[in-house]
N, C-alpha and C positions, 0 to 999 in steps of 0.2 A: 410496513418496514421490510426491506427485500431480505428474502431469508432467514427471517426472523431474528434478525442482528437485537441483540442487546446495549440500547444506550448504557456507557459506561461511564462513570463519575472520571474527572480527575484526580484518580488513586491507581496505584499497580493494583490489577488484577490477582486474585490469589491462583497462586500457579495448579491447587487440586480443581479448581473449577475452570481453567484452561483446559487441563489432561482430559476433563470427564468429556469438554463438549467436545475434543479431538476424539479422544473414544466412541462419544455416539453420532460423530460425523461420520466413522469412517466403518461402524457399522451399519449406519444410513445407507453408505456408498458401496459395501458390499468389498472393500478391503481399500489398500490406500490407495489412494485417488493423490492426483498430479494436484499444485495448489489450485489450479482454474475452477476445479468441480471442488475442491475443497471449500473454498469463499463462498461459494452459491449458497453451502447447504450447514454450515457450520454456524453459531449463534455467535463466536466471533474472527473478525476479519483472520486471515492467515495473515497480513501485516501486523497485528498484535503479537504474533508469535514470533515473525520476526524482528521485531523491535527487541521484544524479551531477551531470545536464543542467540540472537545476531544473523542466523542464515534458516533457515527454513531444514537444511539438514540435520543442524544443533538440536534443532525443535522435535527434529523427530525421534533424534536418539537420546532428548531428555524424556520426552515421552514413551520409551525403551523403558528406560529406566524406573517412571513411577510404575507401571507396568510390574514390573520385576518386583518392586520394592512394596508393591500393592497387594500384589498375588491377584490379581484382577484375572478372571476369564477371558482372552484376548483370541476371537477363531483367526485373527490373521497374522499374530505375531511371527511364525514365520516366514514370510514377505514383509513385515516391519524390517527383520533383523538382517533378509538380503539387503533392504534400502539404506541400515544405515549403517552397513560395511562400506569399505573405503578402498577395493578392490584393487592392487597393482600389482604389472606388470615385472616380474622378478627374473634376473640371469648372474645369479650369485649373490647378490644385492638390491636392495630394494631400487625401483626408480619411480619419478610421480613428477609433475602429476599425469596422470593418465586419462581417456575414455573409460566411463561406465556406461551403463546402460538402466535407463529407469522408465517409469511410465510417460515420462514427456520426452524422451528422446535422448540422442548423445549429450552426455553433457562434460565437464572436468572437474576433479577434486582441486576444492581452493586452495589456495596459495595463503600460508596464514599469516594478517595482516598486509596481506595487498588492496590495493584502492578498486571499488567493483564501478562498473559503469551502464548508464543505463544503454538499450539500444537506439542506433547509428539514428542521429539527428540531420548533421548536417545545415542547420537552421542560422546561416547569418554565422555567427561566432559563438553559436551553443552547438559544440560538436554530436553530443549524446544526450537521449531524455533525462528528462529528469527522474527520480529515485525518490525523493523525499520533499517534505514540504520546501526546503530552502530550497532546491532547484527551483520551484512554483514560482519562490519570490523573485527571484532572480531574471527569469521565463517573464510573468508579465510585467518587470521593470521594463525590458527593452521593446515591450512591445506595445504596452499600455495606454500611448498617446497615439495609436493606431486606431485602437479599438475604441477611442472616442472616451480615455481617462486622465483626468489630471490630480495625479497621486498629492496629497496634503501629508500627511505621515505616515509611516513605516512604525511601530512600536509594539512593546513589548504586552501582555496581558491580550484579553479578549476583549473586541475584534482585533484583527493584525493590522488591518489598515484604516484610513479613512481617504477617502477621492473626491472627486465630483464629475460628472458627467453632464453632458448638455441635454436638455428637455427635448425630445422629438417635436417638432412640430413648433416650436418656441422661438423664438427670438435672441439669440443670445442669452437664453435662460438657463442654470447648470442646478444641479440637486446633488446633495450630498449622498452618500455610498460609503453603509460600512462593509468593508470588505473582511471577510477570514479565508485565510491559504488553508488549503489542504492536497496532500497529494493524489487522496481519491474522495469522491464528494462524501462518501459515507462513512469514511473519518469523521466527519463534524459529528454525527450522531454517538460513534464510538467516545469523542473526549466529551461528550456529556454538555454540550454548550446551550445557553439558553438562543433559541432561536428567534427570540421578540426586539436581542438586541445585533443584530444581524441581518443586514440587505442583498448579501449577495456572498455564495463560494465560487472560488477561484481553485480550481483543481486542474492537474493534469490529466486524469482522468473522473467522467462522471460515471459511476455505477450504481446511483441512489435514484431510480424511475421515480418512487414517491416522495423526491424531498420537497418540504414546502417552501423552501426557497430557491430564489435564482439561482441559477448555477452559469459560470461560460468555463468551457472544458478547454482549454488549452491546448489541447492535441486537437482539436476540429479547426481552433480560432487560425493557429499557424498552416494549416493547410491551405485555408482558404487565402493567409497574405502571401502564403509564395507560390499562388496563381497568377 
């Protein structure tokens, strides 16, 4: 399992065994790390923290917090507490949002409750990627009977879908396909799914080398149709 991710049941996570493997991610990493090297090396995805916190900077200034409230030994708490200040530009009065600067580069203090978007798509009539599983669904609806699927149901519970697909080599012969959306393939593992009743993930992205099932990555499959 890549990075020694922890299959997770579906139940929330207790938030002190979130803090602890942030803790020894990021003295793994030798102080805090951008979320890219975050996810590699953490036992769970930086996507669970976001789900949790709602942004990734929430995440890290509730993690401030158990911190403080812990009395935990922290050698990098001061470059925590530069990251999860909110730094603006001031000439009598505040103004924002502004540029900061962090280990992944410029970025802007959010707008709160504005709508976030993934980056520039341009795909047909899906302007931006997708963010979360329902873009996924959404993504291989329009594209689906491309890719050689003729979607049967759409529903609720495990698997998300069911398909069929034509037999290579067959004669007008199709086989059934249960499909599960995930927005990265290593999600499946995180909500704890049994994988004996599951033929195939459908992700936007695939970051799972060892999963033992199918996977078609959505961001490869559209590259190749708008060739």
């Amino acid at each position: 399992m890549e990075a020694g991710l922890i299959p997770a049941a579906n139940i929330k996570l207790e938030e002190e065994k979130l803090f602890q493997a942030m803790f020894d991610a990021f003295i793994k990493a030798g102080g805090i790390c951008p979320r890219q090297k975050f996810r590699k090396i953490c036992r769970y995805s930086s996507d669970v923290y976001y789900r949790r916190f709602g942004s990734w900077a929430k995440a890290l200034s509730a993690f401030h917090n158990w911190l403080r409230q812990t009395g935990k030994d922290f050698p990098y708490m001061a470059e925590l507490e530069n990251r999860t200040k909110s730094p603006i530009i001031t000439s009598g009065k505040e103004e924002g949002p502004v540029t900061v600067e962090n280990a992944e580069g410029p970025v802007y203090s959010s707008i709160p409750g504005s709508t976030r978007y993934g980056s520039f798509l341009n795909f047909r009539g899906l302007q931006h990627a997708p963010l979360n599983e329902q873009g996924v669904i959404f993504l291989f609806g329009m594209i689906c009977f491309e890719l050689g699927y003729v979607v049967e149901v759409v529903k609720q519970g495990y698997p998300d879908c069911e398909a069929k697909r034509k037999i290579s080599g067959r004669k007008d012969q199709w086989e059934r396909v249960r499909i599960e959306f995930e927005f990265q393939s290593r999600n499946f593992s995180e909500h704890g799914h049994n994988q004996t009743d599951c033929d195939l993930i459908v992700c936007w992205e695939h970051n799972w080398p060892e999963c033992p099932i199918e996977v078609l990555e959505l961001k490869t499959a559209i590259k190749k149709l708008a060739e």
